[in-house]
C-alpha positions in Angstrom: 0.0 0.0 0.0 1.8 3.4 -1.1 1.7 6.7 0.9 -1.4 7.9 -0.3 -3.8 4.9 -0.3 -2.8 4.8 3.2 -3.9 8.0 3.6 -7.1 7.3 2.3 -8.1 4.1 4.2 -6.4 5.7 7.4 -8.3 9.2 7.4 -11.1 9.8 9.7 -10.8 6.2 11.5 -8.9 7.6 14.5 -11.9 8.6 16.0 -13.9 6.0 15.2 -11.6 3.6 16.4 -11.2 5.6 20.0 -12.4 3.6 22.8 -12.1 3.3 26.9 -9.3 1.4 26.8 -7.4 3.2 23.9 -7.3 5.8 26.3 -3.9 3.8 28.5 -2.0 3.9 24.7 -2.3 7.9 24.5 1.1 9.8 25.0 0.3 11.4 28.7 0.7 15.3 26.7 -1.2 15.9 23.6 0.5 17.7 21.2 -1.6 18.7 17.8 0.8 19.6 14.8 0.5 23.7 13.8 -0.9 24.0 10.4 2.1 24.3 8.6 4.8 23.0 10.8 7.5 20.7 10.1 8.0 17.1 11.2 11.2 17.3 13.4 9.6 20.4 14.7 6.8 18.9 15.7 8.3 15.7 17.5 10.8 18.1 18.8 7.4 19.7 20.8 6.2 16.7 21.3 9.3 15.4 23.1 9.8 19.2 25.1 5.7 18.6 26.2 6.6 15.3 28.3 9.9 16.9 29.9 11.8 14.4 28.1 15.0 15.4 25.2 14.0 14.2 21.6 16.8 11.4 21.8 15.2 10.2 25.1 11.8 10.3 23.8 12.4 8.6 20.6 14.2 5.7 22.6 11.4 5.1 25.2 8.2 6.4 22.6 8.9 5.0 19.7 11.1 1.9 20.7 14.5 3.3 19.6 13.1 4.4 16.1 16.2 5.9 14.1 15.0 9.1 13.5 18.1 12.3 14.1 20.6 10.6 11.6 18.5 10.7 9.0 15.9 12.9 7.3 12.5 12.4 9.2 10.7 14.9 7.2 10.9 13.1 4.2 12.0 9.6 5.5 9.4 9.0 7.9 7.2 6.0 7.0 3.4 5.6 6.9 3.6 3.1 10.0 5.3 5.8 12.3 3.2 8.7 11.2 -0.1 6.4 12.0 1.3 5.4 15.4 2.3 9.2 16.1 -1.1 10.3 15.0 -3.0 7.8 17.2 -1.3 8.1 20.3 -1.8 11.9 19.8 -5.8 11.4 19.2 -5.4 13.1 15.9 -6.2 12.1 12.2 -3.4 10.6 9.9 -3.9 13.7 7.8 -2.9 16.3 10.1 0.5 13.8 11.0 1.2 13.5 7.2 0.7 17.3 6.3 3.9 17.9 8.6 6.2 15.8 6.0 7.6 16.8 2.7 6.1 14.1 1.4 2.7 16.0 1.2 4.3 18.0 -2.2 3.8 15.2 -3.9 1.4 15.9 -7.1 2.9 19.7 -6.6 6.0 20.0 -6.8 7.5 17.1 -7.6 5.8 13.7 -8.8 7.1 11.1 -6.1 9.7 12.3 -3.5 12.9 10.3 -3.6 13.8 9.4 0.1 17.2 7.6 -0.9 18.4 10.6 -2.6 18.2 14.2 -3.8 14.4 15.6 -4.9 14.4 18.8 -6.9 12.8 21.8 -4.5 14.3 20.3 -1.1 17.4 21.6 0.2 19.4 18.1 1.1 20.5 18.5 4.8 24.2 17.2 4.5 23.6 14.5 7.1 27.0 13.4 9.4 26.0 11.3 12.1 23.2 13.4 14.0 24.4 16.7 12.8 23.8 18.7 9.2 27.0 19.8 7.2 24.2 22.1 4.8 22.0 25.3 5.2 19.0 23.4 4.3 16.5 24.7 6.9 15.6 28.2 7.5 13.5 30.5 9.7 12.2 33.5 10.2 13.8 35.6 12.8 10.5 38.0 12.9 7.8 35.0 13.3 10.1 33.8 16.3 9.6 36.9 17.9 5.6 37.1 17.2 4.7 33.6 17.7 3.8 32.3 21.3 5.2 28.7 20.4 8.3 28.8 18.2 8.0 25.8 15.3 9.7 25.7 12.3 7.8 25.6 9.2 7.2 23.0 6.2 7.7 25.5 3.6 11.2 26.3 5.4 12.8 23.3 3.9 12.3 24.3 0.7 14.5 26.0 -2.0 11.9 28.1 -3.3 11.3 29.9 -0.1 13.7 32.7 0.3 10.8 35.0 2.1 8.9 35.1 4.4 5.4 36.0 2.5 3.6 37.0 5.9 6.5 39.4 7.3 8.2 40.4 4.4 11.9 40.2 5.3 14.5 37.1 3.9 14.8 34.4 5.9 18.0 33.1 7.4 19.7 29.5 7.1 22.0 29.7 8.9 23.9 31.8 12.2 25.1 35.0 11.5 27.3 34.9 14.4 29.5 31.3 14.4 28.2 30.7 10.9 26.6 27.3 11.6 23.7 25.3 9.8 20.2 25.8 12.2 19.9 22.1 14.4 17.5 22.9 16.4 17.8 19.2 17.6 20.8 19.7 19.0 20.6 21.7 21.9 19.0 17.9 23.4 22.8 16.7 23.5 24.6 17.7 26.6 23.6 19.5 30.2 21.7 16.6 30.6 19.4 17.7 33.2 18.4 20.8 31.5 15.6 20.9 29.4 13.7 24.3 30.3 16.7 26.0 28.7 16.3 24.9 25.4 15.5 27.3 22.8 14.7 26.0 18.7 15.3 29.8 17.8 18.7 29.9 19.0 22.1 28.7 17.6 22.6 25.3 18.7 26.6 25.7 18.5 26.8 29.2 20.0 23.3 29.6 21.6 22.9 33.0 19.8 19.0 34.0 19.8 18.1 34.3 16.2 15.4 36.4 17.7 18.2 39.6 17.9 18.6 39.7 14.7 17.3 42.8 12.8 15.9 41.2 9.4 15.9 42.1 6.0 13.6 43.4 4.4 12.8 42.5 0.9 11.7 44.9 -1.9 7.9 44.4 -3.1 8.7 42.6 -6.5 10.6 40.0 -4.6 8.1 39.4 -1.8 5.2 39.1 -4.2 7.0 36.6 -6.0 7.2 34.6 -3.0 3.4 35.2 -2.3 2.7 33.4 -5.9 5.0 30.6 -4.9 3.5 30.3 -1.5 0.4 30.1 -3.1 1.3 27.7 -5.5 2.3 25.4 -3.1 -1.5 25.1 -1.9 -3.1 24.2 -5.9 -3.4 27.6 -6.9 -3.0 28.6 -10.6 -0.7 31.7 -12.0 0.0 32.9 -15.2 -2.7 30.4 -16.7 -0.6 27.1 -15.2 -1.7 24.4 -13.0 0.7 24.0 -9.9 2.3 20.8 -10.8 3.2 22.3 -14.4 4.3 25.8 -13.7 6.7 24.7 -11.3 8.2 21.8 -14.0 8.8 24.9 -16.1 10.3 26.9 -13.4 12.5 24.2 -12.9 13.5 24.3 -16.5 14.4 27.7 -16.6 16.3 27.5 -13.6 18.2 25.1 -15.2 19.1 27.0 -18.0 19.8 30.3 -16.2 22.0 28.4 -13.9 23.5 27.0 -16.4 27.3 27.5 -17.3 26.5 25.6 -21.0 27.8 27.7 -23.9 24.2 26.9 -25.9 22.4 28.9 -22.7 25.0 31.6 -23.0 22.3 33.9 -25.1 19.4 33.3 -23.3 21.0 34.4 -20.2 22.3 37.5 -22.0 19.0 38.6 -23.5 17.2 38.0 -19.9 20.1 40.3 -18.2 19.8 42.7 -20.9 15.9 42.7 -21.0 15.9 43.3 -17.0 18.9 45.8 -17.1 20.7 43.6 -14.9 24.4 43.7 -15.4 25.0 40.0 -17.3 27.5 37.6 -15.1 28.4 33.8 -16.5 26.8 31.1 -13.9 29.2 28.7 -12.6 27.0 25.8 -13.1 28.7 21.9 -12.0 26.8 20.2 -9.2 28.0 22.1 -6.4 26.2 25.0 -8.0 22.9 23.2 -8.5 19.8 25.0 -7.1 19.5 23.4 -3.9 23.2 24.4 -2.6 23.2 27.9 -3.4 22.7 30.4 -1.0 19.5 32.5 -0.3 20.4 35.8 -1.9 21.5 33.6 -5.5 18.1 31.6 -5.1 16.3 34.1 -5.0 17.8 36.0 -8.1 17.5 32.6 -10.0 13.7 32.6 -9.2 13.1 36.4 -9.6 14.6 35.9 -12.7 12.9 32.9 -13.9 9.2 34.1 -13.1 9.8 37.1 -14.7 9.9 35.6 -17.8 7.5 33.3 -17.3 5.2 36.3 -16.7 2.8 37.3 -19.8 3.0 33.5 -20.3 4.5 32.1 -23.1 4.8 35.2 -25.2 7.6 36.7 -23.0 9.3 33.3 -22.9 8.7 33.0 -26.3 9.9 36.5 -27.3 13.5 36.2 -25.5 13.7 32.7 -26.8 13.7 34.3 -30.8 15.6 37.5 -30.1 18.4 35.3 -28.8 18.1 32.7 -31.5 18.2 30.0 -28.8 17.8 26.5 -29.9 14.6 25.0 -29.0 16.7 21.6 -28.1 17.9 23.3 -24.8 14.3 23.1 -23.8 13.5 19.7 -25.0 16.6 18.4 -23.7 14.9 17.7 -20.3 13.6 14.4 -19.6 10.8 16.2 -16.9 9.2 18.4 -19.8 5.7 19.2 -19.5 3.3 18.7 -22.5 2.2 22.0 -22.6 5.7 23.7 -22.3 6.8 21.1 -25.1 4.1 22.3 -27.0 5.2 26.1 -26.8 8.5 24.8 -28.0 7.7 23.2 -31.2 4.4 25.8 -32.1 6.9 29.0 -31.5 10.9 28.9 -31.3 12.3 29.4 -34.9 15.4 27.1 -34.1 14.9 23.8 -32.8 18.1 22.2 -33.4 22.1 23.6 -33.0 
C-alpha cells in the first residue's frame, strides 16, 4: 500500500476507532501539529511537552526508532506517522501534512527518500548533525509567535521569504556561521531541558530572535506570495501547480547553467531586466538546492519574470536570442504544454 492509499483508508478512522481502553496507549501530553509546521519540529514539541530530550523520547516512545541521523521529514514512513497520530488522538492527515512528502502531485511527482528531490534543500547529514544550510527560519515570526516551530515551507528552496513578514529568511547563524539544528541543543547539560531554545544557535546559543531582518523589496516578496500560493493548488500565469513549477525548474536550469548553448538566453534576460550580465558557474555544487539565499532568490526572480505574460515573453527572448529550442526539449521532466510552446513557436529547434 503506497503513501497515499494509506492515507485514504487511514483518514477519519482515528476517532472512530477511540475507545475506553485506547485511552492507556495515548502519549500522557497531547500535542496537535501547527498547520504548517514541520516534522522534526513537531516531535521536537512533542518530546519538550513530556519533559523528556528528543533522543530520550524517541528511545522510550517509539522503541528506539532511528529518526536524528537521517531525514525524518521526508524519510518518515506511513507506519510511524499512524502510530504518532494515534497516540496523539489526531487524524493521519494532520500527521502526514507535517512531511515533505505531502508536495507530492505539486512540486514534484514522487519524492525520492534515498536521494536528492528537486525543491528540497538536502541536509548534509554526518551522524546526528547537518553539514548544509538546508532549513531556515524567520527571525520576525520567532519573535511574534507564542510557540516557536519551524515551518514545512522552510525546507524548501523556493522559499527565500517570508510571505507574511516580508523580510528574507536566514539559514544559517550570523554569528558562528553554523547550519540551524535545532535538535541539537537535546545533547549535553543533561538535566536541562527548560533552557532549550529552537530559535537559538545550537553551537553558540545565539538567539536568532536579535537579529534585525531584511527586508525584501515588493517585487521580490510578491514573487514569493505566488509561490507560497502555488504550493497550496493555486493557478498563476494560466498554469496548474504541478506544471508551472516543471517549467520553473526548467528555466532554472538554463539560467543556472554554465552551457555555452544557454549563453544567449542568459544574456537577452540580463539585458531585457537591465541587470548587469555575469556567467553562472554551473557543476553540481552550484545546482539550485546548494546555493545560498540571496542567488536563489535571483535565480527565481529571474525565472518568473519571464515566465510572466505566459508564453509570449518566454517566447519573445527565446527568438531575439536565436536559442535553440533543443535546450528546452533536452529535459527528460518536460511538461506537454511547455513542449508544445516549443515546437508551435521557437524558430530554431536544433544547433
Amino acid at each position: 500500500m503506497n503513501f497515499h492509499s494509506f492515507l485514504h483508508h487511514r483518514e477519519g478512522t482515528i476517532q472512530k476507532w477511540l475507545k475506553p481502553e485506547d485511552f492507556f496507549n495515548l502519549f500522557p501530553c497531547f500535542v496537535r501539529p501547527i498547520k504548517d509546521e514541520l516534522t522534526s519540529s513537531w516531535l521536537y514539541r512533542l518530546a519538550h511537552a513530556h519533559h523528556l530530550k528528543v533522543f530520550t523520547f524517541c528511545r522510550i516512545a517509539l522503541n528506539n526508532k532511528t529518526v536524528w541521523n537521517r531525514d525524518i521529514d521526508k524519510c518518515i514512513t506511513a507506519d510511524l506517522l499512524y502510530y504518532l497520530s494515534i497516540r496523539n488522538n489526531i487524524t493521519f492527515s494532520e500527521a502526514f501534512n507535517t512531511t515533505l512528502k505531502s508536495y507530492e502531485g505539486i512540486l514534484f511527482n514522487t519524492l525520492n527518500i534515498n536521494g536528492g528531490t528537486n525543491w528540497i534543500s538536502p541536509l548534509g547529514i554526518y551522524h546526528r548533525t547537518r553539514t548544509r544550510n538546508s532549513l531556515m527560519c524567520c527571525p520576525s515570526c520567532f519573535k511574534e509567535c507564542s510557540i516557536i516551530y519551524y515551518k514545512k515551507a522552510w525546507r524548501l528552496s523556493l522559499s527565500t521569504i517570508c510571505p507574511k513578514c516580508k523580510v528574507s529568511l536566514i539559514d544559517h547563524c550570523p554569528i558562528c556561521k553554523q547550519p540551524i539544528i535545532f535538535h541539537r541543543h537535546d545533547i549535553g547539560n543533561k538535566n536541562k531541558i527548560e533552557n532549550s531554545n529552537m530559535a537559538s544557535c545550537c553551537n553558540c546559543s545565539f538567539d536568532f530572535r536579535n537579529i534585525i531582518p531584511e527586508n525584501v523589496n515588493d517585487r521580490d516578496h510578491q514573487n514569493q506570495v505566488i509561490l507560497n500560493e502555488l504550493l497550496k493548488g493555486k493557478s498563476h500565469f494560466n498554469l496548474k501547480a504541478p506544471t508551472f513549477f516543471k517549467i520553473l525548474r526548467i528555466i532554472i536550469r538554463v539560467l543556472n547553467s554554465r552551457s555555452k548553448f544557454a549563453y544567449p538566453f542568459q544574456k537577452e534576460v540580463f539585458k531585457q531586466m537591465n541587470i548587469r550580465y555575469r556567467p553562472s558557474l554551473g557543476g553540481y555544487e552550484n545546482q539550485f538546492e546548494f546555493l545560498n539565499i540571496l542567488r536563489r532568490r535571483e535565480l527565481l526572480n529571474m525565472s518568473m519574470w519571464v515566465m510572466n505574460h505566459w508564453p509570449n515573453r518566454f517566447i519573445n527572448i527565446n527568438n531575439t536570442s536565436k536559442t535553440g529550442g533543443f535546450i528546452w526539449l533536452n529535459d527528460k521532466n518536460i511538461p506537454i504544454e511547455f513542449e508544445k510552446v516549443i515546437r508551435e513557436n521557437i524558430v530554431k529547434l536544433s544547433s
